[in-house]
VOZADO-520300 format. One record per residue (C-alpha): residue in one letter; x, y, z; residue number from 1. Coordinates in nm, 2 decimals. Layout:
N
ATOM  rest      c1      c2      c3   nr
ATOM     a       X       Y       Z  NUM
...
! end
This chain:
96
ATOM  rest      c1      c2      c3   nr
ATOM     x   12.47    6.20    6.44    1
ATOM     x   12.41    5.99    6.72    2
ATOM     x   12.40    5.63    6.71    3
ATOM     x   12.31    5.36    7.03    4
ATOM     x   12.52    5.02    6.88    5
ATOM     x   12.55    4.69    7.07    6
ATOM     x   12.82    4.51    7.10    7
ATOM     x   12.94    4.23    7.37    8
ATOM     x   13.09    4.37    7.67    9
ATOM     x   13.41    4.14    7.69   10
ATOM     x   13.48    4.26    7.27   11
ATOM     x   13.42    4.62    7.45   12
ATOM     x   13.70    4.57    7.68   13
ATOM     x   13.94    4.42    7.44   14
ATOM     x   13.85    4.70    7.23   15
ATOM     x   13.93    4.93    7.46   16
ATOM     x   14.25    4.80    7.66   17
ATOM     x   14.40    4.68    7.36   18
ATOM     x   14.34    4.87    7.14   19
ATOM     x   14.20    4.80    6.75   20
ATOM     x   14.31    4.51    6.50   21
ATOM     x   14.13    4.43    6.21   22
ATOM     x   13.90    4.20    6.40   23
ATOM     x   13.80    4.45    6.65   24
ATOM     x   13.74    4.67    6.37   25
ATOM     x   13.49    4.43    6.19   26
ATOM     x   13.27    4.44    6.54   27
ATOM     x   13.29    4.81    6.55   28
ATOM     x   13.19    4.85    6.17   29
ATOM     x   12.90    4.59    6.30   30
ATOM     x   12.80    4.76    6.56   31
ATOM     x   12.74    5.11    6.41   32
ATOM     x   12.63    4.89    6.08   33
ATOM     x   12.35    4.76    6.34   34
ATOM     x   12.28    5.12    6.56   35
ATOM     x   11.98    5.25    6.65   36
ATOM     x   12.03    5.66    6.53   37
ATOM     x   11.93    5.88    6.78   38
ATOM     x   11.67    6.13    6.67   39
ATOM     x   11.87    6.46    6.63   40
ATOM     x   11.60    6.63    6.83   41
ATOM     x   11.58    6.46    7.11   42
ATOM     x   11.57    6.60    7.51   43
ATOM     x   11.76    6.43    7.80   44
ATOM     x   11.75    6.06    7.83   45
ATOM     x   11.64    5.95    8.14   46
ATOM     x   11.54    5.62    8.30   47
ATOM     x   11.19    5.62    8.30   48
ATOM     x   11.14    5.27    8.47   49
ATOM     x   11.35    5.41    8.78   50
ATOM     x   11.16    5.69    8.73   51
ATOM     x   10.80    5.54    8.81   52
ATOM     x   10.94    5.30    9.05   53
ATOM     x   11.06    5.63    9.25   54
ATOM     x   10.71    5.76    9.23   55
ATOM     x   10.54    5.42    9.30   56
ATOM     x   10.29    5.52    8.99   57
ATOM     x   10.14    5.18    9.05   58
ATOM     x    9.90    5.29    9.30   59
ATOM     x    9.59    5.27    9.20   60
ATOM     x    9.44    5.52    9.41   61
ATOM     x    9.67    5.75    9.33   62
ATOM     x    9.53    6.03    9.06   63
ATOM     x    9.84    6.25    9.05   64
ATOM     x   10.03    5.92    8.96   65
ATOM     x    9.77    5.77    8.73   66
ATOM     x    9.84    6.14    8.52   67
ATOM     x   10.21    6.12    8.51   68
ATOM     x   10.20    5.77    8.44   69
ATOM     x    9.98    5.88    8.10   70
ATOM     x   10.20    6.13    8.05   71
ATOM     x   10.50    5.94    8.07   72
ATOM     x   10.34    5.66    7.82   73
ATOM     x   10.26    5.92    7.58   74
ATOM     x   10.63    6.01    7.46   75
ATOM     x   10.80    5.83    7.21   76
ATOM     x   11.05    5.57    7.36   77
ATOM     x   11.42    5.65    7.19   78
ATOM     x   11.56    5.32    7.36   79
ATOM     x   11.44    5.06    7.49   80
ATOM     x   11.53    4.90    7.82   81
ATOM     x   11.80    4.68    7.86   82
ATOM     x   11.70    4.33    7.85   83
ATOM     x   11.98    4.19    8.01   84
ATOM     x   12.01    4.41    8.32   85
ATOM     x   12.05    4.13    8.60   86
ATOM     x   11.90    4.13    8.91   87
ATOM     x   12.15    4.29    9.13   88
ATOM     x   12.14    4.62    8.90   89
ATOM     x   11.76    4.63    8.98   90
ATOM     x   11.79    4.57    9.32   91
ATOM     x   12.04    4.82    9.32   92
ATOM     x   11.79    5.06    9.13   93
ATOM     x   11.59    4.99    9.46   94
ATOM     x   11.78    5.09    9.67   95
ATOM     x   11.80    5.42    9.60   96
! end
C-alpha cells in the first residue's frame, strides 16, 4: 500500500537528520493516520498542470488542445495540487 501523508517540512527534517524520538514518532503515526492511500492500480503520476501549461491548452482556437484538455479532465485526479507551492516554484515551472 501506498499512502501520500503531510507533514510540516521543518518536523521532516528533524525527522530525518535526527533521527526518531517519541515525539517525532506521534507526527509520523499522524501523518500516515491522516494519508491519502494511493489507489493500487494506478499509472505514473505526472504533473498535469505543467503539463497543459507546456501545451498552452488555453487557446481557444486550438482544437487539438481543446481535445487533450477533455481528455486530461476526464481522469480521476489521485492528488491534488499543492496548495502551498510559492511563486518562485511556478515561475520556475515556467521556465522550462
Amino acid at each position: 500500500m501506498q499512502i501520500v501523508v503531510e507533514m510540516p517540512e521543518e518536523s521532516y527534517k528533524l525527522l530525518k537528520n535526527e533521527g526518531v524520538d517519541w515525539l517525532g514518532a506521534e507526527h509520523i503515526l499522524n501523518a500516515v493516520a491522516n494519508g491519502k492511500p494511493i489507489p493500487s492500480e494506478h499509472g505514473r503520476l505526472k504533473d498535469i498542470d505543467k503539463i497543459e501549461r507546456l501545451l498552452d491548452l488555453e487557446k481557444p482556437d486550438n482544437a487539438i488542445a481543446k481535445a487533450l484538455k477533455n481528455i486530461i479532465e476526464s481522469v480521476p485526479t489521485i492528488i491534488e495540487a499543492d496548495q502551498n507551492k510559492d511563486e518562485r516554484e511556478v515561475e520556475e515551472e515556467r521556465e522550462v
